[in-house]
N, C-alpha and C positions, 0 to 999 in steps of 0.2 A: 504493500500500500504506500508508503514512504517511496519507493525506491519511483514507484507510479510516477508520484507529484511531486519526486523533487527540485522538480526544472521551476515551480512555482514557488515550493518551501523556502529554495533558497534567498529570495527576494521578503517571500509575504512576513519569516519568521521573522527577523529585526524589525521590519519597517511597522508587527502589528505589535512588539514588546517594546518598542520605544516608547509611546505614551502613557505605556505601566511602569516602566523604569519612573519618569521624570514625577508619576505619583507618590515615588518613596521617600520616608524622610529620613532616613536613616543612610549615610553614603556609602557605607561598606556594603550593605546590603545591595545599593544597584549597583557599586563595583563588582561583587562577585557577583548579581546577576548577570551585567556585561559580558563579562569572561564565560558565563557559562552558554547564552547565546551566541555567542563570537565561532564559540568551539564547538555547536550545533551545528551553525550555519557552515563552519568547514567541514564537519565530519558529512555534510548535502552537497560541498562543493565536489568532497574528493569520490561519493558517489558518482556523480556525475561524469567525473574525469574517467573513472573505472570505464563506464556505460558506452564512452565513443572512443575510447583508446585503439576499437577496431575500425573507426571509421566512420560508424553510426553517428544518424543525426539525428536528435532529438526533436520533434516540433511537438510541442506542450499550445495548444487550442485553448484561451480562457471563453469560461462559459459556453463550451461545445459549439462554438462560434469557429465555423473552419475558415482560413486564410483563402484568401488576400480581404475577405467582408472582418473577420474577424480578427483580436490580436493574437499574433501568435509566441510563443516565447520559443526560439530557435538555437539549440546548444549543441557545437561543432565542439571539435576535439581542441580549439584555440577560446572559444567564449568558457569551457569546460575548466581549462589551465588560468586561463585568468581569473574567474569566480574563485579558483582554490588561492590564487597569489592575493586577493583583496580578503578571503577570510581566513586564511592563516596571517595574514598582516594584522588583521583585527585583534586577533586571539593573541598573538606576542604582543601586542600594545597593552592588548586589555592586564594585560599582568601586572604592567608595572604602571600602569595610569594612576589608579589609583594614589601612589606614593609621589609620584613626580607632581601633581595636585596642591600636597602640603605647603600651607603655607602661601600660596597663591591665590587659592580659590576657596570660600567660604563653606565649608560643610555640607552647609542647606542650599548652595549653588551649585555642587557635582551631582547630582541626580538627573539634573536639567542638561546639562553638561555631557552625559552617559547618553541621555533620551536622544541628544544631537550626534551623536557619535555613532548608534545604531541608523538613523536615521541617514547619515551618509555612507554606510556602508551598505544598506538596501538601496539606495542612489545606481550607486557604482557598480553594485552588481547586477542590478537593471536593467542599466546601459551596454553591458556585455551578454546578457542571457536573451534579451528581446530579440524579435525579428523585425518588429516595425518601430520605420523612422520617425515617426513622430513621437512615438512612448521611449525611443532614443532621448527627445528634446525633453519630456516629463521627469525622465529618470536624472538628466543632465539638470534640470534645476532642483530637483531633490536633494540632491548631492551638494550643488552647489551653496545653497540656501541656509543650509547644515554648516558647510564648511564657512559660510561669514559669521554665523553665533558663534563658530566652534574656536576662532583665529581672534574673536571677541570680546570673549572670555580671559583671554591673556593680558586684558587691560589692567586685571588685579594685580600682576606682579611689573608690569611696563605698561604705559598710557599708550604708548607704541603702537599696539596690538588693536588701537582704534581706527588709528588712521589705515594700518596697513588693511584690516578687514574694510573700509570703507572703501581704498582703492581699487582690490578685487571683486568687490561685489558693483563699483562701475565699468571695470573692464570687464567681467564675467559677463555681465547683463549683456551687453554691447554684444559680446562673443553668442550669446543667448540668443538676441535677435538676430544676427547675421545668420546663423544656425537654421530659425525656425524660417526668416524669408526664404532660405534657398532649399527648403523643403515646400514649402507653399509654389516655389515656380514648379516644381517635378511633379509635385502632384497638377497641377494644374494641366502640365503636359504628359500626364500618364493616367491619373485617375486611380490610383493607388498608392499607398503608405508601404504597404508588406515589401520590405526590402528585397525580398526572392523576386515575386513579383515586378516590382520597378526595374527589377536588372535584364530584366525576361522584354521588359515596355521599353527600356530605354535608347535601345537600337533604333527604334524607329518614332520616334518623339523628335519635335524640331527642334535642330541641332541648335539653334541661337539661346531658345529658352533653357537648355540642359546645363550653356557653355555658364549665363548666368547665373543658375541658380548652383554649381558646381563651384564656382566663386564664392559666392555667397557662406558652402557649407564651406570651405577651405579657409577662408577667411576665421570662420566661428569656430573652427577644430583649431587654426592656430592658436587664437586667442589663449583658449583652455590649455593648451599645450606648453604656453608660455616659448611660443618660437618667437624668435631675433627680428624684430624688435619692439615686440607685444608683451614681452616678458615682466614689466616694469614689477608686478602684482607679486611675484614669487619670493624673491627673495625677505622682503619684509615678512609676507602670508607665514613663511619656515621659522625664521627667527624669532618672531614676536608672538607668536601660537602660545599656547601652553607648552610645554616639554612632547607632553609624549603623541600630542595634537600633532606637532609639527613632524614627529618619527612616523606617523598613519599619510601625514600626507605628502610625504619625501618617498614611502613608496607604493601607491598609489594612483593620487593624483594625474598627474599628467601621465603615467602609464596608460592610463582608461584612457585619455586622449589619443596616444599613439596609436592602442586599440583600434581606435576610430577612424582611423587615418586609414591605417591596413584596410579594415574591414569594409568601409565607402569606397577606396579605389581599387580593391580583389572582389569584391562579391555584388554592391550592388551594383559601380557601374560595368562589371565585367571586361576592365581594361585595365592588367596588371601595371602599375607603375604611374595611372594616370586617374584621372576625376571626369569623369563626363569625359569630353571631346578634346580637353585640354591637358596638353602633357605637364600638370604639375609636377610630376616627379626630377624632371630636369631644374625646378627651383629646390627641391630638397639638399643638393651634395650643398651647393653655395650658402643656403642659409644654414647647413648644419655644422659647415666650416666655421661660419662667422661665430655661430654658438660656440663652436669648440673654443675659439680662439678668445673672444671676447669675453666669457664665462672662467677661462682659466686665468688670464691676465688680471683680470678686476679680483680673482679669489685671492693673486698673491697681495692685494692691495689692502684685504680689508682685515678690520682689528676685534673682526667678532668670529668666533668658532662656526656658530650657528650660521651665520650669513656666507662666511667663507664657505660650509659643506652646501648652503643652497646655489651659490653660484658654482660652484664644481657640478652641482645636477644641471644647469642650464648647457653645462659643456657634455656632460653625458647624452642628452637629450637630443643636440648637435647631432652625436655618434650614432644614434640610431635613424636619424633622420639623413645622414649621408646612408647608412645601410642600404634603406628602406629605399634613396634615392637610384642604388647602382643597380635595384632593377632583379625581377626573375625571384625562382625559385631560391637560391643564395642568399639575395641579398635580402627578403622577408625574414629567411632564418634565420640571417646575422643579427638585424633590426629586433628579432626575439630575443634571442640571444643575451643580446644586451641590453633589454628590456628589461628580462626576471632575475640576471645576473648583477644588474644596477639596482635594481629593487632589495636584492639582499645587501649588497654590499651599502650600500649607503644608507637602510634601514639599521645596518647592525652598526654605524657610526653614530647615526642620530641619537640610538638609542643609546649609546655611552654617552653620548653628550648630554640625555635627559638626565643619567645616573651624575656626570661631571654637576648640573648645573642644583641639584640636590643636594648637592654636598657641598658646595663652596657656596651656591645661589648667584652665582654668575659665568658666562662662556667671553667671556670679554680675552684676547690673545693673553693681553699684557696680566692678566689673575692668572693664568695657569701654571705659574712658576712651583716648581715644585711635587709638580701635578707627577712624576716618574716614582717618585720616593715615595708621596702620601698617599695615590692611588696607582698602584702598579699595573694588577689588574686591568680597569678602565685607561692606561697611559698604552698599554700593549694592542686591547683591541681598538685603539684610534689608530697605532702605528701598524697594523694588521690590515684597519680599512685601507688608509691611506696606498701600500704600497699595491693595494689592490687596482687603487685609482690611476694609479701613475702604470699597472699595467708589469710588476713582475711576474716572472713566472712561478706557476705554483699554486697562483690564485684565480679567481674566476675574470678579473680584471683582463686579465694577460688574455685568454681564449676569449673575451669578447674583441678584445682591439685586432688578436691575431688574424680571429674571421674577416672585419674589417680590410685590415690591412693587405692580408691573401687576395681576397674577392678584388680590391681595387687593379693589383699589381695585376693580378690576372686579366683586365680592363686595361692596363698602362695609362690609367687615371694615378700618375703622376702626382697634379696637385692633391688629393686627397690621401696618398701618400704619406706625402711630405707634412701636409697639415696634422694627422694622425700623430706622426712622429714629433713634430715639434711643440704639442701640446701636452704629449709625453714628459718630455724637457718642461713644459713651464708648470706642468702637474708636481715635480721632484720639488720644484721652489715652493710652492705652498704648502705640498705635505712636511718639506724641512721644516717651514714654518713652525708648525705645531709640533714634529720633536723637539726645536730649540726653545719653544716657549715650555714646553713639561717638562724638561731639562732642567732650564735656570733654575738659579737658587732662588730660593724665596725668601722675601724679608723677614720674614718671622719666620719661626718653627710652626708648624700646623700639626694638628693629632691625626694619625694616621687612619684613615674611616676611608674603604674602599668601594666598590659595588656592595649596594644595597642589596639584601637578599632577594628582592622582588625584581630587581634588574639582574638577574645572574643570569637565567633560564633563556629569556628574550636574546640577552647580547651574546650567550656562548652559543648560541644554537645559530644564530646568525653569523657570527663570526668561523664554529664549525665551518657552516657553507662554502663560506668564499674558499676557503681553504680547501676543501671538499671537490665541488666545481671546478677548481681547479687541478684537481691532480684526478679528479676522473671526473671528466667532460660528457665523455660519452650520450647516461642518459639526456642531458639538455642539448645537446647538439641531433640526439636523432628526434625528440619530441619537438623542437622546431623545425627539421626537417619535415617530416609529417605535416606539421600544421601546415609549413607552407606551401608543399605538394598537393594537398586538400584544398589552400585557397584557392590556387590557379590552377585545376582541376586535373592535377594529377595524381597517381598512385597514395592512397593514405600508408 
């Protein structure tokens, strides 16, 4: 019965315990109910993943309403891997949310706080289990809507956390409308929502309104994506969040974007590499370069931990978006690849950052003095994430850039290349950064108080990973294999 409906459970469960969570008054109590739904909802993701690992596609009919009249909920063996990456992201947050909280947020305001946090994680999974693009656009402001009370809330420990959520919820909206126009031109030229459907209609839809409204939705996915030079919204969104707020949406967030990106140019308009009629994918290598380049430079610049790890994801995001750009079956994998592999690795940095900022109550460079000696622990898995970012070998960092790198050479795309590598190089400088600030001596003597117990589980099972991933690649490089064989309709 469960296994039936769990293309629906895995959405309806959070989104219908959020407003029983934000009832309680007790905050331990909707803490550990968070965690326990979080870890529901994954134990429905990773059914699912089980269910298409062969290839199978799920189409879930709500209200026996069959597609293209009704909505359909549609789970491929890529929407399947992603529902399990946003609710085991949940479920390690949910552990240590709680703690990272103290002292921030008032008591009688984390229940509310909980209710927003399921609420975005029903969003998000939404957006990847749906087959139709308009409940795409419903799920996308669910999400979103969430994530401005959620970035909000961080007002209590930084006033910061007001402006930065004010600024994402203008550019988001903005992102939101471009989004929902350029669904409104498609339908208008095809007469259907159901993204199988539209892709089936869109061959033969006039070409001017496709090329428009394909605009429209590129424009609205950058937005959300936070590409170069739309990005404004993220790096404050990460830093001035709550702690463990900003670990949910470092990996996450713009991942469901990239999602989006894939899934509109492989499935509905059925033109691998492009959007409607227009080859956006030839803007991708150039603006993922700029990210690369632009995101790594400003991260050796700036004097906040938190801000520096959000401008290192603007250069990651770069890197998939050159993937995603060079094309074919490869270059989707690569773009995977280093999608779930940036989602751990920078997940499992955050999350030391949230345990760092517990413990001192600040990520500011110049406080971390010391930080080698009186959190060793937490000093180890930043310098773990770090060499992951810059791409040694051993770690998952290294097999996402390697693909990269392979794929281009094998193209004789030169510049992208070279960019790869020299952002390499400017990755060493910022991750120095932060061993030589945890290094310095510190003015005083501080008492040694390491990872929290509530932070242990979350940041070694992440940091495991990267380490993991990297010395056996294998399963992640055939499971995006597959997926993106399956987009552009080859062999699962």
């Amino acid at each position: 019965m469960i296994a039936q409906h769990a293309a629906v459970l895995v959405v309806v469960l959070p989104l219908l315990c959020a407003p029983l969570v934000a009832l309680l008054r007790d905050a331990r109590i909707a803490g550990a109910a968070v965690l326990i739904i979080a870890a529901l909802d994954a134990a429905l993701a990773t059914l699912l993943l089980c269910q298409t690992l062969d290839g199978t596609v799920i189409s879930y009919a709500l209200g026996n309403w069959a597609p293209p009249i009704g909505i359909e909920y549609r789970i491929d063996l890529l929407a399947a891997a992603m529902a399990c990456l946003l609710s085991y992201a949940a479920t390690l947050v949910a552990l240590f949310l709680p703690v990272s909280l103290r002292g921030t947020i008032a008591p009688g305001d984390q229940p509310r706080l909980f209710a927003a946090f399921l609420l975005c994680l029903a969003g998000l999974v939404g957006i990847v289990v749906t087959g139709d693009i308009f409940n795409v656009f419903v799920f996308l402001e669910i999400s979103s809507l969430s994530t401005y009370v959620l970035i909000a809330m961080g007002a209590g420990a930084d006033r910061r956390a007001l402006t930065a959520a004010f600024d994402y919820l203008v550019l988001g909206a903005t992102g939101a409308t471009f989004f929902v126009i350029g669904i409104a031109f498609l339908y208008v030229v095809t007469g259907t929502l159901n993204m199988a459907d539209l892709g089936e209609r869109m061959a033969t839809a006039p070409k001017r309104a496709v090329i428009v409204g394909s605009s429209f939705i590129f424009v609205g996915i950058a937005l959300k994506a936070a590409m170069l030079p739309l990005h404004r919204w993220m790096p404050n969104a990460y830093a001035y969040a709550p702690a463990g707020i900003g670990t949910f949406l470092a990996m996450t967030a713009t991942k469901v974007s990239i999602y989006l990106l894939i899934r509109m140019s492989d499935f509905v308009f059925d033109t691998p590499g492009e959007i409607g009629r227009v080859n956006f994918a030839a803007l991708l290598p150039p603006i993922g370069l700029a990210m690369l380049v632009a995101g790594s430079v400003i991260a050796v610049t700036t004097k906040d931990l938190r801000r520096l790890l959000a401008y290192s994801s603007i250069a990651n995001l770069g890197l998939m978006l050159v993937a995603l750009g060079l094309g074919g079956i490869a270059g989707i994998a690569a773009a995977l690849v280093n999608l779930f592999n940036h989602a751990i690795i920078k997940g499992g940095m955050f999350a030391t950052t949230a345990a760092v900022l517990h413990r001192r109550g600040t990520t500011r460079m110049d406080a971390l003095a010391g930080l080698s000696r009186d959190m060793p622990v937490a000093f180890g898995f930043l310098v773990l994430g770090g060499l992951a970012l810059i791409g040694v070998p051993l770690t998952a960092g290294f097999v996402s850039k390697l693909l990269v790198v392979k794929l281009a050479f094998e193209q004789a795309n030169w510049l992208v290349v070279g960019g790869v590598m020299l952002t390499s190089l400017i990755t060493v400088a910022y991750v120095w950064r932060i061993v030589e600030a945890g290094m310095a001596a510190p003015a005083k003597t501080a008492p040694r108080h390491d990872l929290h117990p509530a932070f242990l589980l979350p940041v070694g099972l992440l940091g495991a990973a990267t380490i993991g991933l990297g010395i056996w690649s294998e399963p992640m490089l055939t499971l995006a294999g597959r997926i993106a064989a399956q987009m552009i309709g080859g062999a699962p």
